[in-house]
N, C-alpha and C positions, 0 to 999 in steps of 0.2 A: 476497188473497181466494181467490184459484181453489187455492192450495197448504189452505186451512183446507177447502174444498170438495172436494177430493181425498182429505185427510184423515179428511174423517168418512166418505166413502165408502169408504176400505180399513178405518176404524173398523167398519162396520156388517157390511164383511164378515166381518171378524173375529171379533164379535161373534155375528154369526147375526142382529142384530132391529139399529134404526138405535141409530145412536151422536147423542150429544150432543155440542156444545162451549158450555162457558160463558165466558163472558166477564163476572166480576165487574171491578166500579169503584167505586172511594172517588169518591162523587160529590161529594163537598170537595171533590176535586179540580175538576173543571168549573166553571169558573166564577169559584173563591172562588184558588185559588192556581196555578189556569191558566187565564186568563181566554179562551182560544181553546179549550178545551175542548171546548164546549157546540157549537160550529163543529165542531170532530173528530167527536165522537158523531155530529151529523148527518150529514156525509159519510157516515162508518161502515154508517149505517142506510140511508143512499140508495145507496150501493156495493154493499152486502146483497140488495137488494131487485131491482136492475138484474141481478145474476148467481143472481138466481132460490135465495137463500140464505133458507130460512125462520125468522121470527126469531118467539120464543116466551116466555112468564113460564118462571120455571123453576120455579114453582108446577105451572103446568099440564102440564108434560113429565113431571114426578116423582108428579104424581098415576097416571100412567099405567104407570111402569115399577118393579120391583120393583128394592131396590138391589142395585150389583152387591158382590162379598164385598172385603172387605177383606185384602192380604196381610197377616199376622203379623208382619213386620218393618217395616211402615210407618211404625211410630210417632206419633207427635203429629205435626200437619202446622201452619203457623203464619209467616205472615212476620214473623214474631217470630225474634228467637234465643234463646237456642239449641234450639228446636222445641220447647218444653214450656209455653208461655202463658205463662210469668212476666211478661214484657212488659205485660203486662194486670192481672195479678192475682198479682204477685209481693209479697214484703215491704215493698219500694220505695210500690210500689203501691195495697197491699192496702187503706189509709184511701178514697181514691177507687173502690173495686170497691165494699165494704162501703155505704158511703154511696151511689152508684148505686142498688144493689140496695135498700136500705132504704127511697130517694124510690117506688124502681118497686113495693114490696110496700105504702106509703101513698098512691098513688097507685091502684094496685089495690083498697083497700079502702074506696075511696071508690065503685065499680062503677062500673057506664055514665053515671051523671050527673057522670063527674070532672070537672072542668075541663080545655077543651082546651087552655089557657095552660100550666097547671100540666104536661098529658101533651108539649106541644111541651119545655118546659124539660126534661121528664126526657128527651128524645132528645137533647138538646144534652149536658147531664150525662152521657148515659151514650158518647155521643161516646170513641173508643176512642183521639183524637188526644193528651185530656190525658195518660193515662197512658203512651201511646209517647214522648210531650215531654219528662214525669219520668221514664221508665227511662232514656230517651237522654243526659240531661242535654240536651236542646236549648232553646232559649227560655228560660232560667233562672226566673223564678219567675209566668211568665207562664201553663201550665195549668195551676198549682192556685188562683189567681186566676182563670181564668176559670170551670174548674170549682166554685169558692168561688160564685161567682159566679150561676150556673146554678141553683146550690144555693140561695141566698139569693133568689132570683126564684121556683124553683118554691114556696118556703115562703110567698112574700107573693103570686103567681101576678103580681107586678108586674115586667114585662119589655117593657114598651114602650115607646114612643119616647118620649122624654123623661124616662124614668126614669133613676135611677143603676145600675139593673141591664142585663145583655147585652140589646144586641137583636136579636130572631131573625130578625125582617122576616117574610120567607114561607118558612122553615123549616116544611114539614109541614104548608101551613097548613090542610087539610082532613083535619088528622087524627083519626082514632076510638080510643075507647078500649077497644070491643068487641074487635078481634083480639086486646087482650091479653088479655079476660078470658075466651078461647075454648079450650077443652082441648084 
């Protein structure tokens, strides 16, 4: 913690205005496939807080800061290989991206009155785990059955307990459908 706190501090001097650190998490992970996760995070937050580390949406930091430029040799950035998104949205892929995208634009067009069944299933569908499962060959025919799956539940908006479709439990569970239909 005091090396990340050190860090943004020659960050900011470098910069001229303060520096950022983000810390993205695949929150699958907490929890669902590390079940001490949710224990880490906390810590994390209370270690933060005790070394006087200010911790922020990164909504609200970016509302505030103009981006910085990008080098021209960057490239595609992606914990994907080989840095160009195919992992996601490759040929392998591309039936699960399409079909994603299709539930999210029926989904859309049903406006603010959608169903929140139906908007929880399209988070689980657009879940970016199936398609890393199928480029990786891992799980063998396990996420495009459960993406089948997801798919088959936002259509009947039937995905609850006792059903034959996934169940989400509290995935998302106060989620809106207004952010998405926000420009």
């Amino acid at each position: 913690m005091g090396r990340s706190i050190a860090r943004l501090a020659s960050g900011s001097e470098a910069l001229g205005r303060p520096a950022i650190a983000v810390c993205a998490i695949d929150t699958e992970l907490l929890g669902h496939w590390w079940y001490e996760g949710i224990w880490w995070l906390e810590a994390v937050l209370e270690e933060a807080g005790e070394r006087g580390l200010e911790l922020r949406r990164l909504d609200d930091v970016l509302e505030g800061c103009a981006p910085a430029p990008v080098p021209p040799d960057a490239g595609v950035t992606s914990w994907g290989s080989p840095r160009d998104l195919s992992t996601w949205d490759g040929p392998a892929v591309a039936d699960l991206a399409f079909d994603a995208r299709a539930a999210e634009l029926q989904l859309l067009a049903a406006g603010p009155g959608a169903d929140r069944r139906r908007l929880r299933e399209l988070l689980a569908l657009q879940s970016s785990d199936w398609a890393f499962m199928v480029t990786r060959r891992l799980a063998g025919p396990y996420p495009r059955e459960r993406a089948a799956g997801h798919r088959r539940a936002f259509e009947t908006g039937d995905g609850s307990i006792g059903s034959s479709g996934p169940r989400i439990r509290n995935l998302a569970a106060h989620a809106k459908v207004s952010p998405l239909l926000a420009p």
